[in-house]
SENU-677075 format. One line per field, with one value per atom (N, C-alpha, C): atom name; x, y negated, z. Coordinates in nm, 3 decimals. Atoms other than C-alpha are relative to their C-alpha. Example, Ala and Ser with C-alpha at 12.3 -4.5 7.8 and 13.67 -1.06 7.14 Angstrom:
site = N CA C N CA C
u = 0.089 1.230 0.090 -0.082 1.367 -0.077
v = 0.119 0.450 -0.120 0.119 0.106 -0.109
w = 0.000 0.780 0.000 -0.006 0.714 0.073
This chain:
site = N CA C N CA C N CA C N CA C N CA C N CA C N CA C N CA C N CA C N CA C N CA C N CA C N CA C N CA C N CA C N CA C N CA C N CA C N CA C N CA C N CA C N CA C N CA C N CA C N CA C N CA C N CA C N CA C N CA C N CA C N CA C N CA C N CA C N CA C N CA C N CA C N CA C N CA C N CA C N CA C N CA C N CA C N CA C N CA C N CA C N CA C N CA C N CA C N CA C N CA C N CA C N CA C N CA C N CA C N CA C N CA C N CA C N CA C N CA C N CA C N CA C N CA C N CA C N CA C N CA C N CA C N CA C N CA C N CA C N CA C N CA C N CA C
u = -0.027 13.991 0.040 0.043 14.001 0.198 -0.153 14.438 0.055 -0.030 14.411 0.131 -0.098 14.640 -0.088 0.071 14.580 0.124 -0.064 14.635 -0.041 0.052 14.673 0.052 -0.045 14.681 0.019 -0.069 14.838 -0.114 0.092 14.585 0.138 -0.124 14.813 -0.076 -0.007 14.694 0.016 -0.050 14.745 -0.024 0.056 14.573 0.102 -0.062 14.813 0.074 -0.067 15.036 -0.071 0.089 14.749 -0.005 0.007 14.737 -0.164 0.177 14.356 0.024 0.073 14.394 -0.094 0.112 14.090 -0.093 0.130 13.826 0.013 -0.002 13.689 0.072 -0.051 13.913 0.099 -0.067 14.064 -0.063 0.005 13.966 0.073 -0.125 14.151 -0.103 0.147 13.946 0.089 -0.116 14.163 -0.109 0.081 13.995 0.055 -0.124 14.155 -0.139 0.065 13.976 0.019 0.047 13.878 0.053 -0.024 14.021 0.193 -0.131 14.355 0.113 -0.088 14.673 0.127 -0.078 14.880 0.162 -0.132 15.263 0.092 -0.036 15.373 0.133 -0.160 15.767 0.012 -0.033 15.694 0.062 -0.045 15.886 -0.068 0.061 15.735 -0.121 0.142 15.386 0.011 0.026 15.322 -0.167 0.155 14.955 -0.020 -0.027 14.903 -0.153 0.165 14.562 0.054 0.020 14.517 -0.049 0.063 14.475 0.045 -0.051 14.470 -0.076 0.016 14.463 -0.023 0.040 14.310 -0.006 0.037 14.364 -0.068 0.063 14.144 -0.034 -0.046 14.243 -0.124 0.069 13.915 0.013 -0.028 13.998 -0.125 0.097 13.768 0.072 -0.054 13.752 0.091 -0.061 13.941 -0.115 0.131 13.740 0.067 -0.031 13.713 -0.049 0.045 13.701 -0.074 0.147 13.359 0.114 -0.007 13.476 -0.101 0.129 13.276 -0.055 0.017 13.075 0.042 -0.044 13.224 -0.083 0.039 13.024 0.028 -0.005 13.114 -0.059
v = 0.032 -0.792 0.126 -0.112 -0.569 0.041 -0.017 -0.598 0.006 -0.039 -0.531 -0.088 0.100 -0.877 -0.112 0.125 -1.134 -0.134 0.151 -1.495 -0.115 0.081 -1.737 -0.132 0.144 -2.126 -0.073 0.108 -2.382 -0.137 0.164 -2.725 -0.059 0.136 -3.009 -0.128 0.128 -3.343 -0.111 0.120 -3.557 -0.147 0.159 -3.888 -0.026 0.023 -3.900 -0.117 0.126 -4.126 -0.062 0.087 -4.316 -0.124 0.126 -4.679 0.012 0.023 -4.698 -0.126 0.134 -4.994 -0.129 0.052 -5.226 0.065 -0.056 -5.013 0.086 -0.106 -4.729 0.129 -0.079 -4.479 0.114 -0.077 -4.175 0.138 -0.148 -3.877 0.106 -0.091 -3.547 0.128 -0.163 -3.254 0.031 -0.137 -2.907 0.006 -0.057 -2.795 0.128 -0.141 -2.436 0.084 -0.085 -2.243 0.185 -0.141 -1.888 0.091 -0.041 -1.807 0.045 -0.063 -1.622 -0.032 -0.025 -1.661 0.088 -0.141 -1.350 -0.051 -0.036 -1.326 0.115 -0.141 -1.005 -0.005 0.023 -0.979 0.187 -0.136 -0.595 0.091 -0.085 -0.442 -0.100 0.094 -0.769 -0.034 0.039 -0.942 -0.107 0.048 -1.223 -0.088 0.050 -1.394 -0.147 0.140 -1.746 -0.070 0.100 -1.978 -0.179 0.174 -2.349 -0.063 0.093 -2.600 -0.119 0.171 -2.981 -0.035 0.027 -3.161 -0.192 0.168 -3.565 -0.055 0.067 -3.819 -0.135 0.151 -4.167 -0.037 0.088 -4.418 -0.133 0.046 -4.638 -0.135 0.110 -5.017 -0.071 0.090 -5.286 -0.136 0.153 -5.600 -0.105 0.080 -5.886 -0.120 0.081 -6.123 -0.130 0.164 -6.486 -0.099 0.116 -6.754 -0.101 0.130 -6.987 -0.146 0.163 -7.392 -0.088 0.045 -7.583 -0.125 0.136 -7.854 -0.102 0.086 -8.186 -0.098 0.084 -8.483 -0.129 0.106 -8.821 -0.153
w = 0.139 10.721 -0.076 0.099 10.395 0.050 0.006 10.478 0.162 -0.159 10.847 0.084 -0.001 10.892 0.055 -0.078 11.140 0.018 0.039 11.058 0.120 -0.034 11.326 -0.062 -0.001 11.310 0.099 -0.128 11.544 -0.012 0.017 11.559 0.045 0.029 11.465 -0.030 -0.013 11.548 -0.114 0.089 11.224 -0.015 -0.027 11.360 0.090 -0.074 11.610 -0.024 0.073 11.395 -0.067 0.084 11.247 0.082 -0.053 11.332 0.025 0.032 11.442 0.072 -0.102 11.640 -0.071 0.082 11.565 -0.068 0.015 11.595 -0.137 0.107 11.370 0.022 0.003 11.466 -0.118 0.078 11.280 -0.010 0.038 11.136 -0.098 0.012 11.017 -0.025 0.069 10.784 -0.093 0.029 10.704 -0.115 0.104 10.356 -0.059 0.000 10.345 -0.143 0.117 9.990 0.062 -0.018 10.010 -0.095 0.122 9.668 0.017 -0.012 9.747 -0.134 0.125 9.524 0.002 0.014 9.446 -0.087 0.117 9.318 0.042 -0.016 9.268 -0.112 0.120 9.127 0.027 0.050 9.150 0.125 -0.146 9.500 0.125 -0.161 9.727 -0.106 0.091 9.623 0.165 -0.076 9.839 -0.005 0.041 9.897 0.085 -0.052 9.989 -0.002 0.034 10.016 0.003 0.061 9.910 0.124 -0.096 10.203 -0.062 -0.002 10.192 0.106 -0.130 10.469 -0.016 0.045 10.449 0.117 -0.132 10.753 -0.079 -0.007 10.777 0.062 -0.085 10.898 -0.029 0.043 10.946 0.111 -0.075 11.054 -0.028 -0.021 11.160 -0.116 0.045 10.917 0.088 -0.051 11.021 0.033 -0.017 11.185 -0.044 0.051 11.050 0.087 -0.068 11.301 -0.103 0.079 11.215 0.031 -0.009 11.130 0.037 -0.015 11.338 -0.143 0.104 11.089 0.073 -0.066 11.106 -0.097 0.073 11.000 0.021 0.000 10.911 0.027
């Protein structure tokens, strides 16, 4: 990199606490931007990037027990 600074990240699990039970499962997508943001107070400057992070939580309908027909 142009700042000779190496960034790691930890993988963190965020379905973990998702209720999936009843099918469908869970999914978990990092959206980290490329577009740097700078604040400089003049002796420090610090630089930061934009993530959001989205879990879903994808459940199965509820099933509806059928009434059998009843005829008179």
């Amino acid at each position: 990199s142009f700042l000779q600074v190496n960034v790691t990240q930890v993988h963190v699990d965020e379905c973990v606490d998702a209720d999936c039970r009843g099918g469908g499962g869970c999914t978990s997508h990092l959206s980290v931007t490329d577009k740097p943001a700078v604040v400089d107070s003049g002796s420090m400057a610090l630089l930061s990037a934009a993530a959001q992070h989205v879990n879903t939580s994808t459940r199965a309908a509820p099933s509806i027990p059928e009434t059998p027909a009843t005829t008179e």
